[in-house]
Every structure is written in structure tokens, then in C-alpha cells.
C-alpha positions as CSV (number, residue, x, y, z in Angstrom):
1,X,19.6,0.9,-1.2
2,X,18.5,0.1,2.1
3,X,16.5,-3.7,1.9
4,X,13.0,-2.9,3.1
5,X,13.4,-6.5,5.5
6,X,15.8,-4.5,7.4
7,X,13.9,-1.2,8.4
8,X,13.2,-0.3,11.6
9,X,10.3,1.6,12.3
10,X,11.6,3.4,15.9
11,X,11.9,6.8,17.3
12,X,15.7,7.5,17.6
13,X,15.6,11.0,18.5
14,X,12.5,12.4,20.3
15,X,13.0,15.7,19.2
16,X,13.5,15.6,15.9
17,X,11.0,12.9,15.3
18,X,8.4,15.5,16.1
19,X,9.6,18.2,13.8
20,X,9.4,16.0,11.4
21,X,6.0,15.2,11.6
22,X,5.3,18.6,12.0
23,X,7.1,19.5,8.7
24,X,5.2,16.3,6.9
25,X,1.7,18.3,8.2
26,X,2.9,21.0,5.8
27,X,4.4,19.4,3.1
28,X,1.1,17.4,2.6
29,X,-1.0,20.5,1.4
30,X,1.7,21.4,-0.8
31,X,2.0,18.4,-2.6
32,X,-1.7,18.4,-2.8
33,X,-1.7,22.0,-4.4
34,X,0.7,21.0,-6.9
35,X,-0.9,17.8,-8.1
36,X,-4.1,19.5,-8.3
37,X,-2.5,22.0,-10.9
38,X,-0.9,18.9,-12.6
39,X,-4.2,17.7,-12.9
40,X,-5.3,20.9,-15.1
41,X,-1.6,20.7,-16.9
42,X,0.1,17.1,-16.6
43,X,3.1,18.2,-19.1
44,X,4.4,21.2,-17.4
45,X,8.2,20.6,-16.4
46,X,7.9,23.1,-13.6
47,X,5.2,21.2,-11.5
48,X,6.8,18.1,-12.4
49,X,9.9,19.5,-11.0
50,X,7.7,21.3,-7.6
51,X,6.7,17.5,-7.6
52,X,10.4,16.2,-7.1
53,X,12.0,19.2,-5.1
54,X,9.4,18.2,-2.5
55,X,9.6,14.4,-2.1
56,X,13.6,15.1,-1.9
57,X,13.3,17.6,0.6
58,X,11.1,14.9,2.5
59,X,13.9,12.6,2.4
60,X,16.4,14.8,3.2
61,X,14.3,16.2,6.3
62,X,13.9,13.0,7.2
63,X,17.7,12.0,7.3
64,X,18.2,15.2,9.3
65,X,15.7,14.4,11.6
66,X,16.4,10.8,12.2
67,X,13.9,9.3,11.1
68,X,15.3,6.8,8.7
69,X,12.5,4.6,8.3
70,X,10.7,7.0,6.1
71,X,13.8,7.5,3.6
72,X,14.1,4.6,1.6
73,X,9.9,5.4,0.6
74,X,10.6,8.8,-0.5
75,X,13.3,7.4,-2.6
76,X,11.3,4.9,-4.6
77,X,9.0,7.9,-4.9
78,X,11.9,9.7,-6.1
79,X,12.8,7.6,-8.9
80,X,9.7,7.4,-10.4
81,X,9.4,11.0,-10.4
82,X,12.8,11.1,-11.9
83,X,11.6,9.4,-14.7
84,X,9.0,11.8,-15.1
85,X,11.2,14.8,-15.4
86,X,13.4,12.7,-18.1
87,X,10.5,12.6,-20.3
88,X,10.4,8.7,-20.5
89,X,6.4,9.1,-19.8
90,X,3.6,11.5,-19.1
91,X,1.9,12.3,-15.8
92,X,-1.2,9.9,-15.3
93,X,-3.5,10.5,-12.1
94,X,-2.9,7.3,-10.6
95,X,1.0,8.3,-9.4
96,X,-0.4,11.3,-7.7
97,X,-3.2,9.2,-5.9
98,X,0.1,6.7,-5.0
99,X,2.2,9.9,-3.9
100,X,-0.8,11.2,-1.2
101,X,-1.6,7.5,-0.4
102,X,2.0,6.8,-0.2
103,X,2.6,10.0,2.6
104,X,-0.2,9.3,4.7
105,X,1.1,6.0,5.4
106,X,4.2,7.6,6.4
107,X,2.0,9.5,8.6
108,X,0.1,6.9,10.0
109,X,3.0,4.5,10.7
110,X,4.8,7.7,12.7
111,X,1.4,7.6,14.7
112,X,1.6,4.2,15.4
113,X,5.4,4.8,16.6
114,X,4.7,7.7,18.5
115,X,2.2,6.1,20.4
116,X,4.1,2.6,20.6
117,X,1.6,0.7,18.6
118,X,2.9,-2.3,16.6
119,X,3.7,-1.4,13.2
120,X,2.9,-4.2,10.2
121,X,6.4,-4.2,9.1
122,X,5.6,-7.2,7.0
123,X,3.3,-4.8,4.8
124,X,5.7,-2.0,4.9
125,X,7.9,-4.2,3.4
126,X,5.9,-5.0,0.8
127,X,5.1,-1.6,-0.1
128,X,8.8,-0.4,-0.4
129,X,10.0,-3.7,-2.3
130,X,7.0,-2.6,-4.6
131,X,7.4,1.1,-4.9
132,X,10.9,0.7,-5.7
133,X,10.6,-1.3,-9.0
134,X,8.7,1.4,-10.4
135,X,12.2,3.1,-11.0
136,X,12.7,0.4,-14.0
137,X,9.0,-0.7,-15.2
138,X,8.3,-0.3,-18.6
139,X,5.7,2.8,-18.8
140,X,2.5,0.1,-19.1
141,X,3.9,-1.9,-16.0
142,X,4.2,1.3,-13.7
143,X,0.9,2.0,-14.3
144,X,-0.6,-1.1,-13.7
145,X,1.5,-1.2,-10.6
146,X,0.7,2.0,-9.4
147,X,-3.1,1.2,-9.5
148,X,-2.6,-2.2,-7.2
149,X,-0.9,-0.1,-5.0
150,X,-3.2,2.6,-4.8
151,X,-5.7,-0.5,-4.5
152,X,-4.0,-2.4,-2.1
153,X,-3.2,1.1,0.2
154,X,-7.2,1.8,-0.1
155,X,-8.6,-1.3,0.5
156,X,-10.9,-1.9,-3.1
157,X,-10.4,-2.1,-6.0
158,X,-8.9,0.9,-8.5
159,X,-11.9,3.1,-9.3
160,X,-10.1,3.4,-12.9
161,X,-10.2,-0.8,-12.9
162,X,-14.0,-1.4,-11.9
163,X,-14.6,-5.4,-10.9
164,X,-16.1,-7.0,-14.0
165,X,-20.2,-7.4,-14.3
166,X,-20.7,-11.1,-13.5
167,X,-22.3,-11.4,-17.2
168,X,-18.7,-10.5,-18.5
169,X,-16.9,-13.0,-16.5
170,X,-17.1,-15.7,-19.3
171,X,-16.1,-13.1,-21.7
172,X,-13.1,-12.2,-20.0
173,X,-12.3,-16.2,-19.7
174,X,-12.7,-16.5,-23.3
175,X,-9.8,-13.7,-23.9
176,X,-7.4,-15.1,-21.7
177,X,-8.1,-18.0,-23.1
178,X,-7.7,-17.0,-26.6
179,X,-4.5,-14.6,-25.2
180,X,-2.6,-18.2,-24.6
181,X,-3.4,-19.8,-27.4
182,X,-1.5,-16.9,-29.6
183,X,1.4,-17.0,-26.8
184,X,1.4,-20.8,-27.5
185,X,1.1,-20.5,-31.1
186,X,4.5,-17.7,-30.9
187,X,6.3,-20.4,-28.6
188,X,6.2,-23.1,-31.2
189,X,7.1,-20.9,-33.6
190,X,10.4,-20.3,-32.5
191,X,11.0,-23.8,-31.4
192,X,10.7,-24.6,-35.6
193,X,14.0,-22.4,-36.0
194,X,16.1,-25.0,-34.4
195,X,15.3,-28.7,-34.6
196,X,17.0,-28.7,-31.1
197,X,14.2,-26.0,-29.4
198,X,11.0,-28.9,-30.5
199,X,10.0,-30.1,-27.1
200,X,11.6,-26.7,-25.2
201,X,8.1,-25.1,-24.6
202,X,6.2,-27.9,-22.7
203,X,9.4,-28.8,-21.2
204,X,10.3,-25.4,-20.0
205,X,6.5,-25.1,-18.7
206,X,6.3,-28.4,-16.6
207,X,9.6,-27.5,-15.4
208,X,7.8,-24.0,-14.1
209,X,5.2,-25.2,-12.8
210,X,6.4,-27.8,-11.0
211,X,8.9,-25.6,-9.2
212,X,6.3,-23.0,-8.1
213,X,3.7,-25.7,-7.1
214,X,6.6,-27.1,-4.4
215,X,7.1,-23.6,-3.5
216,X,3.9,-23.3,-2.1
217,X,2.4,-21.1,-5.2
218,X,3.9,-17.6,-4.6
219,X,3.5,-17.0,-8.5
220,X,0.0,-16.8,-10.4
221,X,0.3,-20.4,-12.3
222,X,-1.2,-18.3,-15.6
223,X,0.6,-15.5,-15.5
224,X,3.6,-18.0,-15.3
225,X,2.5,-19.8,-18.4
226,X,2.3,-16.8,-20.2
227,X,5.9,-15.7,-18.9
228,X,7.1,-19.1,-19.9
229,X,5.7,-19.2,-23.2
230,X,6.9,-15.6,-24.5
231,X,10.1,-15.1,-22.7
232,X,12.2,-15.8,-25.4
233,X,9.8,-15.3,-28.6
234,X,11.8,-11.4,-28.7
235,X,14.6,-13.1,-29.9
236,X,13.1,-14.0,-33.5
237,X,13.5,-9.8,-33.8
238,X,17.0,-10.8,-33.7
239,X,19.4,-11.6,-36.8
240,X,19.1,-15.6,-36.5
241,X,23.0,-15.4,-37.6
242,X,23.4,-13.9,-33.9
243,X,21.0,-15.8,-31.4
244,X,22.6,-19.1,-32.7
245,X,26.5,-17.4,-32.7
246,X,28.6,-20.3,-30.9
247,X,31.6,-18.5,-29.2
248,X,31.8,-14.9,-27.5
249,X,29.5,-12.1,-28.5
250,X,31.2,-8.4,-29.6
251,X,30.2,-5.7,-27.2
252,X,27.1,-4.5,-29.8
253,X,26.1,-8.0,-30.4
254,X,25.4,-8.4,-26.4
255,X,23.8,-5.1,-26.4
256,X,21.0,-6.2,-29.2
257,X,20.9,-9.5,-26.8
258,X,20.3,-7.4,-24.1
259,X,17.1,-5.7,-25.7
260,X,15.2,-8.9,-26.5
261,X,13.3,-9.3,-23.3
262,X,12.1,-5.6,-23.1
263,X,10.0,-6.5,-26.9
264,X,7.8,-8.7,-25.6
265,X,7.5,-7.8,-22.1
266,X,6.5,-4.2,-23.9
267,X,4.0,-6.3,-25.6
268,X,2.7,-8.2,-22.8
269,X,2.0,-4.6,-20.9
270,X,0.2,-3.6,-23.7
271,X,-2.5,-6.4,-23.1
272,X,-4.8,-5.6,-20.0
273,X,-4.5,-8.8,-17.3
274,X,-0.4,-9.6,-18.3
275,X,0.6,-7.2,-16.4
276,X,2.7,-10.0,-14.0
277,X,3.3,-11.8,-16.9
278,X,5.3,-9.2,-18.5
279,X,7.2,-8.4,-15.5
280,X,8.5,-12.1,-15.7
281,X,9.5,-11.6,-18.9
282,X,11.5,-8.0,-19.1
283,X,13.4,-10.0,-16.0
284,X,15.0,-13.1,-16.6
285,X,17.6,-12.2,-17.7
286,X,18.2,-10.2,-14.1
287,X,20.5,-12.3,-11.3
288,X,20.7,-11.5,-7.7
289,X,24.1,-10.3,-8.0
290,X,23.1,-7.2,-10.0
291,X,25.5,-8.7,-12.8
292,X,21.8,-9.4,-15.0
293,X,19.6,-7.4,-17.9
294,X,18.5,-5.2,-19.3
295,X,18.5,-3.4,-16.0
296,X,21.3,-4.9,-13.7
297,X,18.4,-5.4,-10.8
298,X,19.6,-7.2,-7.4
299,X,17.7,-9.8,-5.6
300,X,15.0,-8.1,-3.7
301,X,14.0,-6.0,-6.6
302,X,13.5,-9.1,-9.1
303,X,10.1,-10.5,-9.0
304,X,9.2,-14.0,-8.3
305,X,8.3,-15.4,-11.7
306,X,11.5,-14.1,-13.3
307,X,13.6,-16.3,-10.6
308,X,12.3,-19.3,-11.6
309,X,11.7,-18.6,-15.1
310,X,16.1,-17.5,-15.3
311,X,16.6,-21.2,-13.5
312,X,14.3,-22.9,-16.1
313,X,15.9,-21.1,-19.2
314,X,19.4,-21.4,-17.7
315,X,18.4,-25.5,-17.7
316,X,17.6,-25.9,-20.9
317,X,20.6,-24.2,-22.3
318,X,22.7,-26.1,-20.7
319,X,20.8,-29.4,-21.5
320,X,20.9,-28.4,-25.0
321,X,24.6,-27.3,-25.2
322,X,25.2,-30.9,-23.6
323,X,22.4,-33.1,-25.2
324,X,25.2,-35.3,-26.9
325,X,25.8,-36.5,-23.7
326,X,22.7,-38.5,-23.9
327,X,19.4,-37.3,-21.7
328,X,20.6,-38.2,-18.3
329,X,24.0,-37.2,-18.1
330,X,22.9,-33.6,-19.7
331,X,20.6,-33.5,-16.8
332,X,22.9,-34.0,-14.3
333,X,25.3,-31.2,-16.1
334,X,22.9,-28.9,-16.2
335,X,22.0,-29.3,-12.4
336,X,25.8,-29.1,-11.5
337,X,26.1,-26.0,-13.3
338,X,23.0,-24.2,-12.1
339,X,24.0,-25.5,-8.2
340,X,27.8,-24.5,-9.0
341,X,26.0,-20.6,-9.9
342,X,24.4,-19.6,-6.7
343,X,25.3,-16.0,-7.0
344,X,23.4,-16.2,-10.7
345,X,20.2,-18.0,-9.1
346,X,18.2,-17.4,-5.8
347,X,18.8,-20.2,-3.4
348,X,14.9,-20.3,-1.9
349,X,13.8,-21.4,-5.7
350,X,17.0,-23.9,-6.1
351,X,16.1,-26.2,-3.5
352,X,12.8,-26.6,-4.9
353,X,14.3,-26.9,-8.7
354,X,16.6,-29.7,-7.3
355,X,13.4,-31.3,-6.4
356,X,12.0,-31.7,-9.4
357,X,15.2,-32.6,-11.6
358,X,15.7,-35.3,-8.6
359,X,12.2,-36.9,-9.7
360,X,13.0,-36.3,-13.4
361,X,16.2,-38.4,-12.7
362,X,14.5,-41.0,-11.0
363,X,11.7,-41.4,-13.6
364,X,14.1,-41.6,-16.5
365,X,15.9,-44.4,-14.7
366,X,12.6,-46.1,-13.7
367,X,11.6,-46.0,-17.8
């Protein structure tokens, strides 16, 4: 898959460049024909199918026509229709407002490029990085991200997500609130199944924090918190004779592993405002390398929070699995090991991690 950084938004062959937009300006009534009768039956299998034939046949005109930019969009768009057709959820309005939305940007940005305007590449970018993790959201994160997008495309807010009354804004404080206490309460829980895990939550937290804080806050501190503190809770679904196995795992033992992230992150998208949160959660266990799960993501399609929340469960493994060493010397293990894994950990949340175990270091000697 093409990385969305990389696009160029250019006219490489005059000619075909206009038949393609020419072809766009028919395949837009079409698709708005066919969602329209999706709106009166969202389960048929034939319109669902309509739906697909014509984003591929966008993406295939496109190739033909040179116009590669618009490709890797009606890809993403492709996957998530693909899903769709499987059967793995039902059609929901929103992903037909995010398929019209999603064209007439495509339209807009071949204006722009026809008329050599500048083109927010920056944005475009965003858009394709975003579209394209709809092809492995659970069904409760692809909605909520195909309503910020629609948002996001249309300049306000979802029309199906109303801002809150000002009166309610205490109320919905008081939720959240009580929302963390519970994820809290779940954290400590499992820490009481090993005397080893007491300390892990606030540790692991601080450790979070701290790293997105020197990373200039790319991740919403709360929806951090609530990653950190449920990230591992699935595993108490697990046989406790498996999560504490020393030694290799069979083939089906790493498969049950493999599934613990998806229970609470299907939780998570199941409570309205975790939506990030949840996200975090389903992928920590994902490394840039693609060699990660559940869903063997790459680098650009693994979202902030899950970076930094794989570097600080990665840490305290290791500290744990070398705690006999003494405080100091488990810290330093675990660094080396982490530093020794760049293909396992992004390198722009490293430096920052190094950071903060460099002032952990240097306040244990001080004490």
C-alpha cells in the first residue's frame, strides 16, 4: 500500500486526466442512486455489491488514466466495503455520507490540480492514513471513525453526534469520571494476580504520560489513561495457567494470546467517548514491522497511543523478567532491550522514552 506521505497530487497525462474526471461526473450519480436505495434496504447483497463494483472500477479507471493519486482513496474505501459484503457488519448511513464526501474531495483536489492551485497534501494525508484503518476497526470504532471523518470533511460536527447542551456538560464530566474509576478499579484487579504486577498501573501510567507530554501531546492524555489502564485487563479472560506460562507458547496458546486485546478494546467501543481509547488498546500489540497483533498492521497504520503504550508494556516486562537484578540494573536492561528492538518500536516515540528512563535513572541515583 502506497504511504499516503508519499502521494503526489500532479497531472501526469493531460488527456487522460480529463477523462477521468469526466467519468468521476458520472460515477457520482450512480453511487448516489445506489446508496439512496441502500437507504430503503441496507441488507441487500446486490447494492452492497453495485456499491463495491463501482469504487473498484474508480480505482481501476483511475490507474488507467494516470491519475494515481486518487487510487490509494478508493482502496481504503474498498476495504471497508469489503467488509461489508463479508457480512462482518451492517450498512449504517454514516459510510455512505463518508463515500459521497470522500469523492467530492477527489473532485475538488483534481480542480485544484487542473487549475494549478496548491493542494493541502498535509490533510490529504491525513484523510488516507484515516480511511485506511477502517479496513481493521472493530465494527463500533469504524463507526465512530466514519462520523469524525464525515465531521472533519464537513466542517461541524456529525449531525448524528449533536454538541452537548451546556447544562449537560457536568453530567458528561461526571461519567467520564466515573468511566475511570471502573477502568482503575479493573487495573488493580489484575495487578492482585501477581504480587510482581502491584505498582505496574501507576507505573505504566507515569511512564505514558510522561512520554507523550515530551512529545509535544499528539495523544489525548485521557484517552491515554484509559488505554493504559485496560490494555491488559483482557488477559484475566485468559486461563491464568497460560498468561503466566514461562517458556514458548504452542501455536493455539499464542492464538488465545493474540485475542486478548480485541475483549476490551470491543468493550471500550461500546462506551460512547473511548472511542481513541479503544483504538490504543486493540493495538499494542501491533509493531511497525507488520510482524504485530491481532492484525499484523505496519507503522503508518498504527495509531499514536498504541506506540507508546507497546514501548511502555514492552518496559515493564522486561523490568519484571529482570527485577532480581535489583531496580537500577533492570532499568537499564530493559532500555537496552527496547533500543536493541527498533524494528519492534517507532523511533520518533523512543527518543522521547529514553528521556524519561534517563531522569528515572538519575532520580534513583540521587535517592
Amino acid at each position: 500500500m502506497e504511504d499516503s506521505q508519499q502521494l503526489e497530487f500532479v497531472r501526469e497525462d493531460a488527456e487522460g486526466f480529463q477523462d477521468f474526471r469526466d467519468a468521476l461526473s458520472d460515477y457520482a450519480p450512480q453511487m448516489e442512486q445506489v446508496l439512496g436505495k441502500l437507504g430503503q434496504n441496507p441488507t441487500s447483497p446486490e447494492l452492497i455489491a453495485d456499491l463495491f463494483r463501482l469504487v473498484h472500477t474508480i480505482k481501476g479507471d483511475a490507474g488507467l488514466c494516470r491519475v494515481m493519486f486518487v487510487v490509494p482513496y478508493a482502496h481504503a474505501l474498498e476495504g471497508l466495503l469489503a467488509r461489508l459484503r463479508a457480512g462482518e457488519f451492517a450498512w449504517q448511513e454514516v459510510m455512505g455520507d463518508l463515500l459521497m464526501l470522500v469523492l467530492d474531495r477527489i473532485e475538488l483536489v483534481m480542480s485544484q490540480v487542473a487549475s494549478a492551485r496548491q493542494v493541502d497534501a498535509g490533510q490529504m494525508a491525513h484523510l488516507l492514513a484515516t480511511l485506511q484503518t477502517l479496513e481493521h476497526q472493530p465494527l463500533a470504532s469504524v463507526l465512530a471513525t466514519c462520523s469524525r471523518l464525515v465531521s472533519a470533511l464537513v466542517g461541524v460536527r456529525d449531525k448524528q453526534a449533536p454538541a452537548p447542551a451546556a447544562k449537560n456538560t457536568a453530567n458528561a464530566q461526571s461519567e467520564r469520571q466515573q468511566d475511570m474509576l471502573l477502568f482503575r478499579t479493573l487495573a488493580l484487579q489484575l495487578e492482585q494476580r501477581m504480587p510482581e504486577f502491584v505498582g505496574r498501573t501507576e507505573r505504566n501510567l507515569k511512564l505514558a504520560l510522561e512520554i507523550n507530554r515530551l512529545s509535544g501531546g499528539w495523544v489525548d492524555a485521557q484517552q491515554l489513561q484509559a488505554a493504559v489502564y485496560l490494555h491488559d485487563v483482557g488477559m484475566m479472560f485468559l486461563p491464568e495457567s497460560l498468561w503466566l506460562k514461562n517458556g514458548q507458547l504452542s501455536d493455539e496458546e499464542r492464538r488465545m494470546m493474540s485475542m486478548h486485546p480485541a475483549w476490551v478494546s470491543g468493550l471500550l467501543g461500546r462506551m460512547p467517548g473511548w472511542e481513541e481509547a479503544a483504538l490504543m488498546v486493540l493495538q499494542h500489540h501491533e509493531t511497525p514491522d507488520g510482524e504485530g497483533y491481532p492484525y499484523g498492521l505496519v507503522a503508518g497504520e498504527i495509531v499514536p497511543g498504541a506506540r507508546i503504550l507497546a514501548l511502555v508494556d514492552a518496559f515493564e516486562s522486561v523490568m519484571l523478567k529482570h527485577q532480581h537484578r535489583g531496580q537500577r540494573r533492570s532499568m537499564l536492561r530493559a532500555a537496552a532491550e527496547l533500543n536493541a528492538a527498533e524494528n519492534q518500536f517507532d523511533r520518533a516515540w523512543l527518543d522521547p522514552f529514553n528521556q524519561v528512563v534517563r531522569r528515572m535513572l538519575e532520580t534513583s541515583e540521587a535517592a
